[in-house]
C-alpha positions as CSV (number, residue, x, y, z in Angstrom):
1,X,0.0,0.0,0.0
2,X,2.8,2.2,0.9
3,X,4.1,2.2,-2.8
4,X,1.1,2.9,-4.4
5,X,1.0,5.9,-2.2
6,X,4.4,6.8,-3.1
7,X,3.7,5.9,-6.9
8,X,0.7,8.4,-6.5
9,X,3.0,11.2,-4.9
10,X,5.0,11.1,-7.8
11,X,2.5,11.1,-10.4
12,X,1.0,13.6,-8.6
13,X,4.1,15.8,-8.9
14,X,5.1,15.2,-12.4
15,X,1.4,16.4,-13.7
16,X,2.3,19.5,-11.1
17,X,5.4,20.3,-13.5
18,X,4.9,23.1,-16.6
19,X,4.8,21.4,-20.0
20,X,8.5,22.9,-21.0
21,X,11.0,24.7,-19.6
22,X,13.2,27.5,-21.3
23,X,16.8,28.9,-20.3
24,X,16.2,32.2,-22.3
25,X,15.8,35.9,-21.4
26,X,12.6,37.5,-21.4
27,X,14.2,40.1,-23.5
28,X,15.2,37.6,-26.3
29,X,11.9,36.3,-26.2
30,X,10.3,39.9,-26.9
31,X,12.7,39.9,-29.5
32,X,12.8,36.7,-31.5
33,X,11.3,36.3,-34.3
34,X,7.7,35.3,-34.6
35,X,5.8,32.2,-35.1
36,X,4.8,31.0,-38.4
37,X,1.7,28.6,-38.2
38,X,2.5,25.2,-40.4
39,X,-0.5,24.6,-42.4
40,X,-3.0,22.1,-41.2
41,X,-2.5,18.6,-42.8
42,X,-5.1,17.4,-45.6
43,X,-8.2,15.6,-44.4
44,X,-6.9,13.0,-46.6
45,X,-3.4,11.0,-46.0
46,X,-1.1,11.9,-49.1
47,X,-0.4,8.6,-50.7
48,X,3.2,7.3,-50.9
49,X,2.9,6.1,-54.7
50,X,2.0,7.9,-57.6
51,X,-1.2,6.9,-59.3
52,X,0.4,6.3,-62.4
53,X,3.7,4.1,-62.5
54,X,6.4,3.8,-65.0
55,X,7.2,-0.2,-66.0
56,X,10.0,-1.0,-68.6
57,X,9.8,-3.9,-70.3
58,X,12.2,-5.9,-72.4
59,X,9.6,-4.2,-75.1
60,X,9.6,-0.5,-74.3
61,X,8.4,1.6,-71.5
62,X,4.8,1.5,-70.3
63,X,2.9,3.3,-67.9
64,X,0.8,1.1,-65.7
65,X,-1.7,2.4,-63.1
66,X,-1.3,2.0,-59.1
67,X,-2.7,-1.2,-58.2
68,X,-5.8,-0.5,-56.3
69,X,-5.9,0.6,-52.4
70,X,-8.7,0.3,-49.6
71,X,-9.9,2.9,-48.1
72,X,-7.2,2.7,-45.8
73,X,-4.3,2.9,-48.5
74,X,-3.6,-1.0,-48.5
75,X,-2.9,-2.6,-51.4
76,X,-3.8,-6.4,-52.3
77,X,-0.5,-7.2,-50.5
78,X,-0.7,-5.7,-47.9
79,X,-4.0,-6.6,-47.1
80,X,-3.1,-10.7,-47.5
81,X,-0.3,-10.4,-44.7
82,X,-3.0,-8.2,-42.7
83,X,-5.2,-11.4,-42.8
84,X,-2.9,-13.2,-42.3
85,X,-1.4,-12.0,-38.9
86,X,-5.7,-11.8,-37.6
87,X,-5.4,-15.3,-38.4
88,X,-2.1,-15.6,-36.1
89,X,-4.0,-13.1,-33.4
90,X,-7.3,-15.4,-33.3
91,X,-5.1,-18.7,-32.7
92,X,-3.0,-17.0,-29.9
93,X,-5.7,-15.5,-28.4
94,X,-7.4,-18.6,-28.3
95,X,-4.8,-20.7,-26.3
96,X,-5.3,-18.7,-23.0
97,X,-8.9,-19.3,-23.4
98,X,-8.8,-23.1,-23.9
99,X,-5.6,-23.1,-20.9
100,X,-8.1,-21.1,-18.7
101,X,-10.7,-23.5,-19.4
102,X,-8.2,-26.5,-18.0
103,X,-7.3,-25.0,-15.4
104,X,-10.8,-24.1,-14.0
105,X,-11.7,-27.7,-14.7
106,X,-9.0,-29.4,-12.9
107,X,-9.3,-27.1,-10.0
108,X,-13.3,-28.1,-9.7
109,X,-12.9,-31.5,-10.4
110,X,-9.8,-31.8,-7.7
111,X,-12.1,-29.8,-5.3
112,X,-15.7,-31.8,-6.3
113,X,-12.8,-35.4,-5.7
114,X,-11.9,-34.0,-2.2
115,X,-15.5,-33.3,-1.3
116,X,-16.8,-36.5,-2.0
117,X,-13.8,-38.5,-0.8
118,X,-14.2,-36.5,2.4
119,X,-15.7,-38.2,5.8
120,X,-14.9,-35.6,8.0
121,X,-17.3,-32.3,8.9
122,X,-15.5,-29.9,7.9
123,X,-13.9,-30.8,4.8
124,X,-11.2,-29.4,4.2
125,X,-10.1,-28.5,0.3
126,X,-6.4,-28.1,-1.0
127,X,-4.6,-24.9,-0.7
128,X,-3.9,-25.1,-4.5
129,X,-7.3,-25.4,-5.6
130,X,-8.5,-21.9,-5.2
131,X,-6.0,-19.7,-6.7
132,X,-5.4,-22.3,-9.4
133,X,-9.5,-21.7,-10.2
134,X,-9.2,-18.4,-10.0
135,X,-6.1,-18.0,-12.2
136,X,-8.2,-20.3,-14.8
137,X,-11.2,-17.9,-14.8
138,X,-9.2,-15.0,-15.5
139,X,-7.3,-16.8,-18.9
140,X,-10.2,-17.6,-19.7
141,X,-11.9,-14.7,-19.6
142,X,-9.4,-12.4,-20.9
143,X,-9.2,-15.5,-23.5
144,X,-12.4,-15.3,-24.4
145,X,-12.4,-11.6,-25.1
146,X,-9.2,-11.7,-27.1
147,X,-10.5,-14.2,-29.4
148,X,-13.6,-12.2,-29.6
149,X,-11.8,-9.1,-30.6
150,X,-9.0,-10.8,-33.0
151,X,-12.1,-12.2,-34.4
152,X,-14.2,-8.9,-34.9
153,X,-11.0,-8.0,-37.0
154,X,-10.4,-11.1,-38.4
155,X,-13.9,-10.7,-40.2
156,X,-13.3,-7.0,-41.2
157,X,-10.0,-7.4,-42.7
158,X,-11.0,-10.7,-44.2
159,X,-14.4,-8.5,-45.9
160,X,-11.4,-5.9,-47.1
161,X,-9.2,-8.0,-48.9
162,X,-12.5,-9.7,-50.2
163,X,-13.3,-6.4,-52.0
164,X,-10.4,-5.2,-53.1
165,X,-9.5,-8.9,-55.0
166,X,-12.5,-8.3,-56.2
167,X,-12.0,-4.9,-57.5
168,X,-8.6,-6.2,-58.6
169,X,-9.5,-9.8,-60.4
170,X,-12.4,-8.8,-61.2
171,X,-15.8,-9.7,-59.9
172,X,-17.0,-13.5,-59.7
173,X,-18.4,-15.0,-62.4
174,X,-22.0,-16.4,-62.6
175,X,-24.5,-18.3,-64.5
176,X,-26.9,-15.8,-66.2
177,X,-29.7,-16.2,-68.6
178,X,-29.4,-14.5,-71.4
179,X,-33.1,-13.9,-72.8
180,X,-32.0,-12.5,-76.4
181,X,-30.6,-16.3,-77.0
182,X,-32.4,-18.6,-74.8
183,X,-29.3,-19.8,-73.1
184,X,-27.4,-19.9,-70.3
185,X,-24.4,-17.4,-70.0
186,X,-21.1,-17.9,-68.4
């Protein structure tokens, strides 16, 4: 308890300090030269490539367009390994889950053993058996909230890269009807 106090003091104090400090005279301050404002940034991030590329070719020189970004400027790339590592989130955020779920097990079937074993009034439990449960609920509860998020993303990213190979590839193909020829049309 006594660190958290003194942990507090000290947060207190560094929130008491002023945001900057400055060696300079008051005169050179009256005299310096004033502040330009920068311009504010464009509502929309400037995008590293240039939509139109240069490509040369054992043939000649051709100019190819950007290949084609989200709405967050990823290309088709980039969005694959983005998938890929929500994939790697959703299985590591699953193993606390599952690990919890052991753990909480073992700890209710060691304790449900020990009560039914027991002859004694008062039956007494093993000192593991709490804290192990309790450790057990926590993984899996923070277990199951991981795997809930890394999913939430999985899907989004997964609907991303979905559109944009789309957009990229072109849409999928299906069986229409074409009514001018009475057939069907791939």
């Amino acid at each position: 308890m006594r660190y958290l106090f003194g942990f507090v003091c000290v947060l207190v104090g560094l929130a008491a300090l002023p945001p900057s400090a400055s060696a300079q005279d008051a005169e050179e301050d009256a005299t310096s030269e004033p502040n330009l404002q920068e311009p504010a940034p464009p509502s929309e991030p400037a995008s590293e490539e240039p939509a139109l590329q240069l490509t040369l070719d054992a043939a000649a020189v051709g100019v190819v367009p950007s290949p084609p970004r989200t709405v967050d400027g990823y290309t088709l790339d980039e969005m694959e390994l983005r998938v890929r590592r929500a994939k790697i989130g959703l299985a590591v955020s699953a193993i606390p889950f599952i690990a919890g779920i052991g753990l909480s097990l073992a700890a209710g079937f060691s304790s449900m053993v020990t009560t039914s074993l027991c002859w004694e009034e008062p039956c007494p439990n093993e000192p593991w058996v709490i804290p192990v449960g309790v450790t057990g609920a926590v993984l899996t509860a923070g277990g199951l909230a991981g795997t809930i998020a890394t999913g939430i993303l999985l899907r989004r990213r997964k609907r991303d890269w979905e559109s944009l190979r789309e957009a990229h590839h072109g849409g999928p193909r299906r069986v229409q009807w074409d009514l001018a020829q009475s057939r069907l049309v791939f």
